[in-house]
N, CA, C and O atoms as a GROMACS GRO file, in nm:
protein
  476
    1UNK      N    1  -3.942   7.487  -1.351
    1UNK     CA    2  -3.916   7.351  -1.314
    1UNK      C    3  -3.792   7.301  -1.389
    1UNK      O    4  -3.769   7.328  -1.507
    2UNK      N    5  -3.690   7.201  -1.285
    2UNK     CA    6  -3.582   7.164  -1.389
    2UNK      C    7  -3.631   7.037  -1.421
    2UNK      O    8  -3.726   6.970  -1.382
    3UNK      N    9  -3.510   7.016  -1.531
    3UNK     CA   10  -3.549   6.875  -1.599
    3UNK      C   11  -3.448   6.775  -1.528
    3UNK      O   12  -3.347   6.842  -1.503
    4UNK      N   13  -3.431   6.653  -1.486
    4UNK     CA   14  -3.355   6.544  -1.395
    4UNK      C   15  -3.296   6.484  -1.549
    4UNK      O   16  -3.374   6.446  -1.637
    5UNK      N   17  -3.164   6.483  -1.564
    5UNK     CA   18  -3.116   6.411  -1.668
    5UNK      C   19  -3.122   6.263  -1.611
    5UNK      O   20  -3.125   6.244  -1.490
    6UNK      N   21  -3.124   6.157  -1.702
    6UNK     CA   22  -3.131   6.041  -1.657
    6UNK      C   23  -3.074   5.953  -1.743
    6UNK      O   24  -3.082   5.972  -1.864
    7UNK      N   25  -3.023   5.866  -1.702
    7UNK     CA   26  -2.932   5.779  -1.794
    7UNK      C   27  -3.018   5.630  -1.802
    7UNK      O   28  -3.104   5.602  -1.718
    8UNK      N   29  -2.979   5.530  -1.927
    8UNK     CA   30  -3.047   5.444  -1.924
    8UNK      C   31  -2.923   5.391  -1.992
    8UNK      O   32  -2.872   5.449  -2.088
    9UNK      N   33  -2.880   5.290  -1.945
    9UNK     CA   34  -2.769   5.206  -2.017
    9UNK      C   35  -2.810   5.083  -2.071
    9UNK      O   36  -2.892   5.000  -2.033
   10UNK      N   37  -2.700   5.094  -2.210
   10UNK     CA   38  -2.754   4.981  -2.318
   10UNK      C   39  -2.619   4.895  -2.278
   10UNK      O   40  -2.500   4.925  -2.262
   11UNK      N   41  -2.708   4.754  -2.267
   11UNK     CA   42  -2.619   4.656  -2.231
   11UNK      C   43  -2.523   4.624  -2.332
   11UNK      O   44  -2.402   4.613  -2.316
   12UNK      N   45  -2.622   4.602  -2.494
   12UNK     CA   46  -2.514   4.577  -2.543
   12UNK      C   47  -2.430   4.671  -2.632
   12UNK      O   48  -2.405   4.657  -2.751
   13UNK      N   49  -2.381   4.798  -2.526
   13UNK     CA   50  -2.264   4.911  -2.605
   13UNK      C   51  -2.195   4.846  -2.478
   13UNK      O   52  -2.091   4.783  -2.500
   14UNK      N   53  -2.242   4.854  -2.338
   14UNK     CA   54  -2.158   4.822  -2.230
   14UNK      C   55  -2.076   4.668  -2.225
   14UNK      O   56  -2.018   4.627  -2.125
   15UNK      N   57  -2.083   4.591  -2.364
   15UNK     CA   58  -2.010   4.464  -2.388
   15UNK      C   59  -1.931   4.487  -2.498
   15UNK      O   60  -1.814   4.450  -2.492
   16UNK      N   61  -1.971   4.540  -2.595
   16UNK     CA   62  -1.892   4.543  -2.667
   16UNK      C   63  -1.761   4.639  -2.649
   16UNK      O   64  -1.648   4.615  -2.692
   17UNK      N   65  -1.803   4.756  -2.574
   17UNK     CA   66  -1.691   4.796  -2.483
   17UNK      C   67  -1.576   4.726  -2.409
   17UNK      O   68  -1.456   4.750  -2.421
   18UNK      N   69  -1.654   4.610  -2.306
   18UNK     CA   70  -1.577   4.530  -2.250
   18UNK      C   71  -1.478   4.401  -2.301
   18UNK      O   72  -1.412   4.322  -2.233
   19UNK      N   73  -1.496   4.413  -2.473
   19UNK     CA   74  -1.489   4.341  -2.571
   19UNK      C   75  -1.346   4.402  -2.663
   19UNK      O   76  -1.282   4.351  -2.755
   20UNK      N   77  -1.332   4.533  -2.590
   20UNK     CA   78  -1.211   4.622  -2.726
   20UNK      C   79  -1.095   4.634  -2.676
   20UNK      O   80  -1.080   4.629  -2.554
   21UNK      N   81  -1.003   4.651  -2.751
   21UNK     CA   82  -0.843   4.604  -2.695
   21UNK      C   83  -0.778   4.744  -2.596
   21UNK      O   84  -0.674   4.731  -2.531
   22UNK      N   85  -0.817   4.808  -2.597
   22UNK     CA   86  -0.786   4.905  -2.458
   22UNK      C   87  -0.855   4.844  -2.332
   22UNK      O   88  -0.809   4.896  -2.230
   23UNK      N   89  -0.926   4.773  -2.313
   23UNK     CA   90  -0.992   4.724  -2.201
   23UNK      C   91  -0.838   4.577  -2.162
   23UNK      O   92  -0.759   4.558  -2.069
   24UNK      N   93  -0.868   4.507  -2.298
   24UNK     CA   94  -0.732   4.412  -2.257
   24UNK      C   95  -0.600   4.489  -2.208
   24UNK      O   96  -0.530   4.449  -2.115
   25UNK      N   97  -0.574   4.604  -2.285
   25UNK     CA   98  -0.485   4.701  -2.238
   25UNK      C   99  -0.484   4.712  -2.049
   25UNK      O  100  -0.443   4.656  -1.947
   26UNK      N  101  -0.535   4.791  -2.083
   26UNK     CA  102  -0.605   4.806  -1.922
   26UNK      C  103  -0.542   4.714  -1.853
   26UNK      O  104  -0.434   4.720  -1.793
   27UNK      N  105  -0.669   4.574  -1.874
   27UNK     CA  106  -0.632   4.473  -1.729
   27UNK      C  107  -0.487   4.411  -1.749
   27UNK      O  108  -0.423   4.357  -1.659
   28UNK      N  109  -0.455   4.424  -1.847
   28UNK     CA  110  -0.263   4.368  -1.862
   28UNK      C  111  -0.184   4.462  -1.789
   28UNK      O  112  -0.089   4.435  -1.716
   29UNK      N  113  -0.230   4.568  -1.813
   29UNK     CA  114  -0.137   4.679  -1.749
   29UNK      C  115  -0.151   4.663  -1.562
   29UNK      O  116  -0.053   4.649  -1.489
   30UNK      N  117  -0.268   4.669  -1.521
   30UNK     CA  118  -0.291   4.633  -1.387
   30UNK      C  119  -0.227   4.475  -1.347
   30UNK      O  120  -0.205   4.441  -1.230
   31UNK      N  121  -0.205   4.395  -1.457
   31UNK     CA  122  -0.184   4.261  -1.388
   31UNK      C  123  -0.032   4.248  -1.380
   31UNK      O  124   0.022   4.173  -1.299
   32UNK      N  125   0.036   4.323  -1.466
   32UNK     CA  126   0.166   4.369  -1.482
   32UNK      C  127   0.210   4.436  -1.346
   32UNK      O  128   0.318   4.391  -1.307
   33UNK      N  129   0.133   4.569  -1.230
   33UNK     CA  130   0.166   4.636  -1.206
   33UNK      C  131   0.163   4.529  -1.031
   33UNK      O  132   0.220   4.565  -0.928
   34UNK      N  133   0.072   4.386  -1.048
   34UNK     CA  134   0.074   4.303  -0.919
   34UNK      C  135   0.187   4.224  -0.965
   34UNK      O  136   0.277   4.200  -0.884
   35UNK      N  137   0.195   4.175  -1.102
   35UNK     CA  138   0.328   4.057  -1.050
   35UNK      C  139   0.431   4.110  -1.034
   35UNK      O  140   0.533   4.043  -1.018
   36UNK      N  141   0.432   4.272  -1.036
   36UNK     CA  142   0.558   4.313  -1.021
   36UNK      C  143   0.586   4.332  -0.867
   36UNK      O  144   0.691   4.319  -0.804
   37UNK      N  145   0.477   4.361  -0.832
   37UNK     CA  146   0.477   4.386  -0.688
   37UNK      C  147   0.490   4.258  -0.607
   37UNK      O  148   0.566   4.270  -0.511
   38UNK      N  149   0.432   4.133  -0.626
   38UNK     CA  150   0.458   3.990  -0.608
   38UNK      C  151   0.617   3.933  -0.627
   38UNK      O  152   0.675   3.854  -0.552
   39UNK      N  153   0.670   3.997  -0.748
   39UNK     CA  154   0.784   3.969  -0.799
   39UNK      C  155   0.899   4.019  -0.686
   39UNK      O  156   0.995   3.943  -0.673
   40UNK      N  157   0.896   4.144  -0.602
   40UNK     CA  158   0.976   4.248  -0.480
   40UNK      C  159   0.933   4.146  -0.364
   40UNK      O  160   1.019   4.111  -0.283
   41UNK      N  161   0.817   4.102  -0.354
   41UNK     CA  162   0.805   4.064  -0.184
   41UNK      C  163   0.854   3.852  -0.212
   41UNK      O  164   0.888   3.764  -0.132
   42UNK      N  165   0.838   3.852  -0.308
   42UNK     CA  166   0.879   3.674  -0.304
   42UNK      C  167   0.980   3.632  -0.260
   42UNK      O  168   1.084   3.690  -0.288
   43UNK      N  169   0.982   3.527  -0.183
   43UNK     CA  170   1.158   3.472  -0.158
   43UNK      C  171   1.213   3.468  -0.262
   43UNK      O  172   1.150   3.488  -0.366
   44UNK      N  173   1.395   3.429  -0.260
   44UNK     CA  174   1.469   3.428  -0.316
   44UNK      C  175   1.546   3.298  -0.219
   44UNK      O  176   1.530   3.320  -0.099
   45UNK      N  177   1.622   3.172  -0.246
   45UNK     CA  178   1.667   3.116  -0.194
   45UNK      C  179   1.795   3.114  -0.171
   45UNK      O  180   1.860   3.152  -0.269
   46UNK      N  181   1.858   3.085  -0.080
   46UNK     CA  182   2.034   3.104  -0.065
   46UNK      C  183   2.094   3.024  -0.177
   46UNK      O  184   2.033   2.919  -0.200
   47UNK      N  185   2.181   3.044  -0.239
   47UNK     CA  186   2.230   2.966  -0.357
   47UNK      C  187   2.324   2.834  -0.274
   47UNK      O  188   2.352   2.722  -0.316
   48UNK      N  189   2.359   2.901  -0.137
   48UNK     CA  190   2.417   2.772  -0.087
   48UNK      C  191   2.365   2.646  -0.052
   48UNK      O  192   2.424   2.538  -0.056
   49UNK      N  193   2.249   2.670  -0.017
   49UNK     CA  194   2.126   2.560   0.012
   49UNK      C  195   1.990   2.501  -0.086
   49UNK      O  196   1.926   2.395  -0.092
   50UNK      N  197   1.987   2.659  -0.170
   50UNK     CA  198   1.892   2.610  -0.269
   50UNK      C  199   1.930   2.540  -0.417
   50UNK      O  200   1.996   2.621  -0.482
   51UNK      N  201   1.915   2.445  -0.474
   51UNK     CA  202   1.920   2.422  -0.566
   51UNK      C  203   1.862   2.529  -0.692
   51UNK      O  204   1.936   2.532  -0.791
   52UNK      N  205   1.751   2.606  -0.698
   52UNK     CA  206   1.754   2.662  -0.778
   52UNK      C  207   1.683   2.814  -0.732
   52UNK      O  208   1.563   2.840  -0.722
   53UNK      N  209   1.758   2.870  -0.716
   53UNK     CA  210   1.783   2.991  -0.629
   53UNK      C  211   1.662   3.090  -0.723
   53UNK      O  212   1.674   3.082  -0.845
   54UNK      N  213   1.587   3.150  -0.688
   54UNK     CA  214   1.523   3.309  -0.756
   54UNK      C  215   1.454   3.225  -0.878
   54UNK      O  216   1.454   3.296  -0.978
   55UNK      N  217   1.402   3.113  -0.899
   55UNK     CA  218   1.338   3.022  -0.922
   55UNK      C  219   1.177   3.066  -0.940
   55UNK      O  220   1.126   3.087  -1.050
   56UNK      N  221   1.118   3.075  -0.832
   56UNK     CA  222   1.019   3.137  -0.808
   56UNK      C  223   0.965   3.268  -0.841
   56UNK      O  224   0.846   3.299  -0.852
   57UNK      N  225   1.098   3.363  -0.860
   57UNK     CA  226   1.016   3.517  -0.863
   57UNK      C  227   1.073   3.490  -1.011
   57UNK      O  228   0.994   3.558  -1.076
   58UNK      N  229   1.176   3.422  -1.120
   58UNK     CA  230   1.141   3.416  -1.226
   58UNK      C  231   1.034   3.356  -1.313
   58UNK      O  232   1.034   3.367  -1.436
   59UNK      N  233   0.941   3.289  -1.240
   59UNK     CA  234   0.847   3.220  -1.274
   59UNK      C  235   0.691   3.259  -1.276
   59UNK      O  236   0.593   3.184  -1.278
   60UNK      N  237   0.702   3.450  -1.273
   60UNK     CA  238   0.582   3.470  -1.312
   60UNK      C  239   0.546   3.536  -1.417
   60UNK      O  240   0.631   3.601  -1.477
   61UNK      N  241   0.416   3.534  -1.461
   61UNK     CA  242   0.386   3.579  -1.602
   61UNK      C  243   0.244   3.623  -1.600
   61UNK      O  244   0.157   3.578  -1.526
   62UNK      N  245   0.231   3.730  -1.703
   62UNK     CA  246   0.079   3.782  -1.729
   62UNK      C  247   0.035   3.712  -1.826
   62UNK      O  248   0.125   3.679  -1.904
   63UNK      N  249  -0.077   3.673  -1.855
   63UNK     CA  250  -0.133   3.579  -1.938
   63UNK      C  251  -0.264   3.671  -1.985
   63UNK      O  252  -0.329   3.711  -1.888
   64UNK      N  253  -0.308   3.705  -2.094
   64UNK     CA  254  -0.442   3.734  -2.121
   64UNK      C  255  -0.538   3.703  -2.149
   64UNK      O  256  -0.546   3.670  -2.267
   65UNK      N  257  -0.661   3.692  -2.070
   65UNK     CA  258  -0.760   3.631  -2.050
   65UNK      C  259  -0.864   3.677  -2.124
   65UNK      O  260  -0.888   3.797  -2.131
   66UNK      N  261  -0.956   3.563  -2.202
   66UNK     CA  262  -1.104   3.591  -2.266
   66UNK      C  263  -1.160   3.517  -2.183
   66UNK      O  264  -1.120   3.402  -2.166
   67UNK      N  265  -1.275   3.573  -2.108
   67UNK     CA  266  -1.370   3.492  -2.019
   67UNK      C  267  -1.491   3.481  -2.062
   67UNK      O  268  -1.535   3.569  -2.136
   68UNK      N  269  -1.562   3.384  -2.029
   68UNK     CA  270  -1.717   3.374  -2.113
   68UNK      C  271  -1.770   3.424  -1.991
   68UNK      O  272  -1.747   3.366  -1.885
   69UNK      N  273  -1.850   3.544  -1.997
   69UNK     CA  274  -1.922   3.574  -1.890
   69UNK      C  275  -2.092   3.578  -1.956
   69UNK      O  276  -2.128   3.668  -2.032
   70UNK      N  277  -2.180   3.473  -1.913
   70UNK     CA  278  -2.308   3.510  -1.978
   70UNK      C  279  -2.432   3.539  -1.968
   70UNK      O  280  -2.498   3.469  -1.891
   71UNK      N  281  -2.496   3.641  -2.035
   71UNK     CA  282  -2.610   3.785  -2.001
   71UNK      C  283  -2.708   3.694  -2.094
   71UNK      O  284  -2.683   3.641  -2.203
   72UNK      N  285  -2.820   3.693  -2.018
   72UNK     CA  286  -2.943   3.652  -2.014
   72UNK      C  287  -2.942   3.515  -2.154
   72UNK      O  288  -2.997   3.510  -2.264
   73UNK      N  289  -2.874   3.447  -2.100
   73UNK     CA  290  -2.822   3.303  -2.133
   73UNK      C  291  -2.775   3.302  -2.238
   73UNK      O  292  -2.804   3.201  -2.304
   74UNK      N  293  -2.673   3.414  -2.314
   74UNK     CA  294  -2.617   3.408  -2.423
   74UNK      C  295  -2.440   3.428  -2.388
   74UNK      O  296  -2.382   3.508  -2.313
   75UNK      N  297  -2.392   3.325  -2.473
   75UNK     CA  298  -2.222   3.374  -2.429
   75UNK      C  299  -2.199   3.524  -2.464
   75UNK      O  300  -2.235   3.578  -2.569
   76UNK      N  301  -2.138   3.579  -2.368
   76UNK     CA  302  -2.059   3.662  -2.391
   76UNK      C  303  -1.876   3.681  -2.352
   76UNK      O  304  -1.819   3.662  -2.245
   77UNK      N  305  -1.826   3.719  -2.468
   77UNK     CA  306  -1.671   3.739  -2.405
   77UNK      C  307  -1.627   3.825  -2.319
   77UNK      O  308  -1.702   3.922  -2.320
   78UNK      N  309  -1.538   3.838  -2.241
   78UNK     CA  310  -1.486   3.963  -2.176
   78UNK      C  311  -1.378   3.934  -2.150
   78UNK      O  312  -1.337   3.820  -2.128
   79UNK      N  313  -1.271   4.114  -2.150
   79UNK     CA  314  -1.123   4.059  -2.192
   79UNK      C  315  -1.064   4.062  -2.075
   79UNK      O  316  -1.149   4.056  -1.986
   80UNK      N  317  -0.934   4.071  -2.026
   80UNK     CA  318  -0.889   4.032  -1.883
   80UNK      C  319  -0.736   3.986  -1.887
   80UNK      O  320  -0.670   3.952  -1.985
   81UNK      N  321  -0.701   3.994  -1.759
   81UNK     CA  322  -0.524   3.899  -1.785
   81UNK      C  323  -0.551   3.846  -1.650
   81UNK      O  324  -0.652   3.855  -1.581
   82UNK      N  325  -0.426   3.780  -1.626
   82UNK     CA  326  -0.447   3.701  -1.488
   82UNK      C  327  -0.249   3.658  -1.496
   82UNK      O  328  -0.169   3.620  -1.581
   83UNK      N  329  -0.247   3.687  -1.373
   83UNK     CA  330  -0.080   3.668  -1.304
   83UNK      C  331  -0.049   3.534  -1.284
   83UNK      O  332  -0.117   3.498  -1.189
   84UNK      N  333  -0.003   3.472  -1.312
   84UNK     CA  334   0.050   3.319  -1.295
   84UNK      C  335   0.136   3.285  -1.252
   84UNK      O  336   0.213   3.361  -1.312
   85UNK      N  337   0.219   3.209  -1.171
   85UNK     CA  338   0.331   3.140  -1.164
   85UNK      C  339   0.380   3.031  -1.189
   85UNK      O  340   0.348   2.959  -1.094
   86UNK      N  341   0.430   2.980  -1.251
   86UNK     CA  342   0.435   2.789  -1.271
   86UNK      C  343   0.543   2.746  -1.265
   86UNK      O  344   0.590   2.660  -1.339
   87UNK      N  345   0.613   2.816  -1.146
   87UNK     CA  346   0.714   2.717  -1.081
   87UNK      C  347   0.644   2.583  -0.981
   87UNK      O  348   0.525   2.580  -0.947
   88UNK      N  349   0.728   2.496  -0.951
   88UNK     CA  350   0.627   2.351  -0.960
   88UNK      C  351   0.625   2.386  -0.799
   88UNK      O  352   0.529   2.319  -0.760
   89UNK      N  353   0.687   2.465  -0.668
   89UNK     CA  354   0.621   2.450  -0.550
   89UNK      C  355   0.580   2.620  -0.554
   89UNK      O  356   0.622   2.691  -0.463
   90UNK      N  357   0.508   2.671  -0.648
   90UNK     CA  358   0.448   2.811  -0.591
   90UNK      C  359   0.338   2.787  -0.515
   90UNK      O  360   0.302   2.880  -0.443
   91UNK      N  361   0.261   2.661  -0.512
   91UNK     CA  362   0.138   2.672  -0.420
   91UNK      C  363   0.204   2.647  -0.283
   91UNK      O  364   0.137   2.702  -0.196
   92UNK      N  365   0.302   2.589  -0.236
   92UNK     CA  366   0.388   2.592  -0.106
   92UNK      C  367   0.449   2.717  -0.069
   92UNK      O  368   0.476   2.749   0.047
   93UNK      N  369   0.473   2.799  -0.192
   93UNK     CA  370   0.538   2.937  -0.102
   93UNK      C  371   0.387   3.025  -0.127
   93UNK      O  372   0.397   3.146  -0.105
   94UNK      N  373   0.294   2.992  -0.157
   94UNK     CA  374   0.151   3.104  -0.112
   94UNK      C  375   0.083   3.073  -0.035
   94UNK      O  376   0.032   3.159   0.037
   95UNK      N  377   0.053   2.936  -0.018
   95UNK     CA  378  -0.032   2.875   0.137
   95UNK      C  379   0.089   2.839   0.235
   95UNK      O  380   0.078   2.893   0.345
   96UNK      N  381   0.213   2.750   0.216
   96UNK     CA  382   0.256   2.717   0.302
   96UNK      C  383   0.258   2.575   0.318
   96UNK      O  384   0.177   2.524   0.241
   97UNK      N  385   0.313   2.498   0.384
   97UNK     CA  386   0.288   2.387   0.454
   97UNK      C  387   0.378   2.332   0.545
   97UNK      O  388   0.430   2.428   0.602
   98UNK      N  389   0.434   2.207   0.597
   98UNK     CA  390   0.467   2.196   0.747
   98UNK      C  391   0.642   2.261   0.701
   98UNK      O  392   0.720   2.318   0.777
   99UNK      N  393   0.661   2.232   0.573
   99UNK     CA  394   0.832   2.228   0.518
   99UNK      C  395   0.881   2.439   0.522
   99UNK      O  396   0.968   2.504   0.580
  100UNK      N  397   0.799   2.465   0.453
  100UNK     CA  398   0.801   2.555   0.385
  100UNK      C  399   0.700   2.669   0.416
  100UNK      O  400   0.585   2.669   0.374
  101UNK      N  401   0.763   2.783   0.509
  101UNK     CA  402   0.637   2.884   0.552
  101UNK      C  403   0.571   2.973   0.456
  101UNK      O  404   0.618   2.991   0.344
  102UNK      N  405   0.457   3.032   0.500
  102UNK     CA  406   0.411   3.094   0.429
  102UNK      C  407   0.414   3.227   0.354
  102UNK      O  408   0.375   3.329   0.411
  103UNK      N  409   0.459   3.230   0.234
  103UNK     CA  410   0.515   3.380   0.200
  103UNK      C  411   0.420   3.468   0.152
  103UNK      O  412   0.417   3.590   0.171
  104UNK      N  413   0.331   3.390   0.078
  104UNK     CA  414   0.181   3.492  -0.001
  104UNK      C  415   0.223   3.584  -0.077
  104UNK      O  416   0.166   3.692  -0.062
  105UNK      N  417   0.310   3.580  -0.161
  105UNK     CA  418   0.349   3.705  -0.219
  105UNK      C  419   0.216   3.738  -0.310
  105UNK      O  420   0.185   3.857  -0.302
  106UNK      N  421   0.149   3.676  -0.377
  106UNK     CA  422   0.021   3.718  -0.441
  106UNK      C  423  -0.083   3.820  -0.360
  106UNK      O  424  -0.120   3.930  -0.402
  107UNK      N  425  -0.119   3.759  -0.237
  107UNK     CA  426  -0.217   3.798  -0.152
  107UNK      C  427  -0.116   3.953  -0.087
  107UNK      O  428  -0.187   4.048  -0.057
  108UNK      N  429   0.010   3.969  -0.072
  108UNK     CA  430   0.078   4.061  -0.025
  108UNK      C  431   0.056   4.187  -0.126
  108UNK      O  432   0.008   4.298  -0.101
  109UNK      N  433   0.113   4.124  -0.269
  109UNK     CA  434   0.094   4.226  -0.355
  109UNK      C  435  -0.102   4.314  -0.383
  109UNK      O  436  -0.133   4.432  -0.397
  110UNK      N  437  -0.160   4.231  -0.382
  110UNK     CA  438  -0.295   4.261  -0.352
  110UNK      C  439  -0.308   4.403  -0.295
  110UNK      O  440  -0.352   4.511  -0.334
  111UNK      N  441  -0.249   4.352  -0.186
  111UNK     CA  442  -0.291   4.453  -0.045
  111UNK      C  443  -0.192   4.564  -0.033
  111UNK      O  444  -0.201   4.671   0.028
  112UNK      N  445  -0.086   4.508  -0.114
  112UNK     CA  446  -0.034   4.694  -0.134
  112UNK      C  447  -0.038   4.772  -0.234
  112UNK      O  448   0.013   4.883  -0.245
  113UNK      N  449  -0.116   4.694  -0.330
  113UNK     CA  450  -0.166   4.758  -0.420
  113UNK      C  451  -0.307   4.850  -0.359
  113UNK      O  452  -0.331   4.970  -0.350
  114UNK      N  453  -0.378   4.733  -0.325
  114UNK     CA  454  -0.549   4.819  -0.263
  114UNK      C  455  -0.480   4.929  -0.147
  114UNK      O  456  -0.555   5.027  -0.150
  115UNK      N  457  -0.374   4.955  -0.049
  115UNK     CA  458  -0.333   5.044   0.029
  115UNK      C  459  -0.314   5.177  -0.045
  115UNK      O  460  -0.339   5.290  -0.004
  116UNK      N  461  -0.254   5.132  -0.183
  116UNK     CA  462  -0.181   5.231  -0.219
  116UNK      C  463  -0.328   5.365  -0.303
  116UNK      O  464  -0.330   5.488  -0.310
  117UNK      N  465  -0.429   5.252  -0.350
  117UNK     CA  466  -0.489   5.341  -0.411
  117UNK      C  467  -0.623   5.370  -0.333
  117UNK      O  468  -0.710   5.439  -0.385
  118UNK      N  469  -0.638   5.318  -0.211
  118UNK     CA  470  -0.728   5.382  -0.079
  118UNK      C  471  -0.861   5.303  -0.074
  118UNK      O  472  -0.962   5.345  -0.017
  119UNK      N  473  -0.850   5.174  -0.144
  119UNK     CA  474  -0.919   5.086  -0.139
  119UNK      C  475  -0.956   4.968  -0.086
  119UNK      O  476  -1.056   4.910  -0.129
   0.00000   0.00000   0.00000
């Protein structure tokens, strides 16, 4: 007769894991690898018409994130980054509106990222 190996996971090795600076590593490196891809598909404005031309694709940044995520009603941290832009009309060039069409470079980069790795 064989024996069935079986795993039983301890929650808290699986946080404090999610807690150590290769994990921040990690999601910086992935959040790095969308605004870059965000950064290629964004407009760029004509310098003849735009007042402040490439405005937008200089205006993004990785930021690293501690999130309180919490397990059976106790805080827990978890590490993370998140892509930002804070030029003052980036929500007009990702949704759009009647002035200004819609470019999505966020939602673009997404999806050629998930293409690329078969997801």
């Amino acid at each position: 007769m064989t024996h069935r190996s079986t795993y039983r996971g301890r929650y808290s090795g699986m946080g404090k894991l999610l807690q150590r600076p290769g994990i921040q590593r990690a999601c910086r490196k992935a959040a790095v690898r969308i605004m870059e891809e965000a950064q290629a598909v964004s407009p760029t404005g004509d310098p003849t018409e735009d007042r402040h031309p490439g405005l937008y694709r200089a205006s993004f940044d990785v930021v690293p994130l501690w999130k309180n995520v919490p397990f059976r009603g106790k805080p827990r941290m978890r590490a993370g980054a998140t892509v930002i832009n804070d030029a003052p009309h980036a929500w007009r060039v990702e949704h759009g509106d009647g002035r200004v069409p819609r470019y999505a470079p966020f939602r673009t980069a997404i999806d050629a990222l998930k293409a690329a790795h078969g997801a």
